[in-house]
N, C-alpha and C positions, 0 to 999 in steps of 0.2 A: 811851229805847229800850225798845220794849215786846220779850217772847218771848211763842212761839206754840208751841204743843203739838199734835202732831197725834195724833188717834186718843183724846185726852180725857186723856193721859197727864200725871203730874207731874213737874215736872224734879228732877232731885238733882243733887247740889253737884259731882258729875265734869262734869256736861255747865255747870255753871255756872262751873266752871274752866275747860274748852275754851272758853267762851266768851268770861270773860276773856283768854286767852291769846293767843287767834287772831282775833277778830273785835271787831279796834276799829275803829270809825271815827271821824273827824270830823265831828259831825252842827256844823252851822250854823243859825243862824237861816232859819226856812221850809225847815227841813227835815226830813223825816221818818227812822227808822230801826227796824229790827226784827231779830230773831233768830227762825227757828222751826228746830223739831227734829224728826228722824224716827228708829226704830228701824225696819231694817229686818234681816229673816229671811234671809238670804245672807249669805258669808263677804268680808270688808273687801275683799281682790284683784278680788272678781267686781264690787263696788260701783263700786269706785274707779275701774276699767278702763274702766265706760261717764261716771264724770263726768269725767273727766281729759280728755275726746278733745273738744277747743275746735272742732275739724273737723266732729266728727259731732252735735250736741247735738238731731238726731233721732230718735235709738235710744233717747231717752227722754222728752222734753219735746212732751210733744202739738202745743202751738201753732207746733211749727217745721216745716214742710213743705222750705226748701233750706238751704245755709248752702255758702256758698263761702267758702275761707280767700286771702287773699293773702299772695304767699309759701311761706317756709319756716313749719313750726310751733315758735315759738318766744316765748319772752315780747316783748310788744310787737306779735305777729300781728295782725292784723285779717280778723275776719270779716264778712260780708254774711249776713244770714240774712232769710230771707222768712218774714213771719209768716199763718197759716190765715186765713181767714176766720173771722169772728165777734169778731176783735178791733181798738181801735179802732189800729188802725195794720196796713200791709204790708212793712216792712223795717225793719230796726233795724243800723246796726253797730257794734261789739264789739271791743276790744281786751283782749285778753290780759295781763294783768298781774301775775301769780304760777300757777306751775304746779311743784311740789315734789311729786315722786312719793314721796319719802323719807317728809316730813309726815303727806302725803295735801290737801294745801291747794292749792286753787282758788279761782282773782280772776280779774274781767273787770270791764271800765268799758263803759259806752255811750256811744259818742261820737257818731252821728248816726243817724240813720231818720226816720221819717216817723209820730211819735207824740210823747207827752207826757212820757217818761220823761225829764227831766233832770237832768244830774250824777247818774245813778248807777249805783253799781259792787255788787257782790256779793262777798261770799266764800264759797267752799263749805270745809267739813272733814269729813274721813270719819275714823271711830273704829273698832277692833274691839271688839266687845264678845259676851257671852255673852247668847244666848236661848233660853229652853227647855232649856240645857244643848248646845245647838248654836251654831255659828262665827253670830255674825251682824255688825252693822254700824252703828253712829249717826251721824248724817249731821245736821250742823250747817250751817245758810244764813243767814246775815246781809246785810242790804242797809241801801244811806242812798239817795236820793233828793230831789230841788229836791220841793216841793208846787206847782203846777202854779195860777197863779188862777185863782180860781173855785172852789178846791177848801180843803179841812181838811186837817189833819196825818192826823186819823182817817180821813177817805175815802180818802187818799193809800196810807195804810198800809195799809188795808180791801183796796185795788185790788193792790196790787206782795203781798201775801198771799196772796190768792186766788190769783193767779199761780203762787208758788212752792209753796206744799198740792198744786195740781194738778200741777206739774213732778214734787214728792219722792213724792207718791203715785203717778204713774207708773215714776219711778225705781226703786219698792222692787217694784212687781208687775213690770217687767222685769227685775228681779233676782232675785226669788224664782220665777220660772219659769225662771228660765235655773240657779237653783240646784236647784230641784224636777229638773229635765230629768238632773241629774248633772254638770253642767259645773264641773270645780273648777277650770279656767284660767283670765284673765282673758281677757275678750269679744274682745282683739284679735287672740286666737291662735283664734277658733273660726270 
């Protein structure tokens, strides 16, 4: 399992603890796995409030234009979600498989759409932590994924990376405008 750092940043041993802690997987033969990390400038409630919503995961993830849930929202939900143009797939569905508001810990599995992503699930974990001397938030993703023939563990990993960089870096500029703005509620109450 390789980590990824975003912003050029070095990890230290807390976030290599959370990582032990919360995102283990069972990687398999042909298959790929990663951890990357964000600090992001907004306080943990305002973070957590937009990744916890399995419902909405357009209020921050660029590539998702709809996302219908079936059902109640509950672990085990399934979602449909339409994916933008410029990627190589248009739907993906998503089951829900850990959602601890206590934690702050977020899992989802892909179970079917119309791309290459096989057998794989994610975990998200959101941290408090201090920046600048302000409320801010570390924000842990891990994923495993089949490798796809035709393809490397490294381009496998390469492609489900790029992905998630552009996810957490919109996450933290949606969060830190909605914390810039003064909103210290979490996003479901605004």
């Amino acid at each position: 399992m390789t980590v990824s750092m975003l912003g050029g940043d070095r990890r230290t041993g807390v976030e290599d603890e959370y990582i032990r802690r919360h995102h283990r997987h069972e990687v398999r033969d042909n298959q790929c796995s990663s951890s990357l990390v964000k600090h992001i400038r907004a306080p943990v409630h305002l973070v957590w409030s937009l990744v916890r919503r399995f419902d909405q995961p357009q209020r921050y993830k660029p590539f998702v234009s709809r996302c219908i849930v079936e059902g109640d929202l509950e672990i085990g939900s399934v979602r449909e979600v339409n994916v933008r143009s410029g990627l190589p797939a248009t739907t993906s569905k998503e089951r829900l498989e850990l959602l601890d508001d206590n934690k702050h810990i977020f899992s989802m599995r892909i179970v079917g759409g119309d791309h290459r992503l096989r057998n794989y699930s994610s975990i998200i974990t959101v941290h408090p932590e201090v920046i600048d001397s302000r409320p801010g938030t570390l924000v842990i993703e891990s994923f495993v994924v089949d490798v796809p023939d035709g393809n490397t563990q490294d381009e496998t990993c390469y492609f489900v990376e790029a992905l998630i960089k552009c996810n957490l870096k919109s996450l933290a500029e949606v969060s830190e405008r909605l914390a810039v703005q003064g909103h210290t509620e979490p996003i479901d109450r605004i």
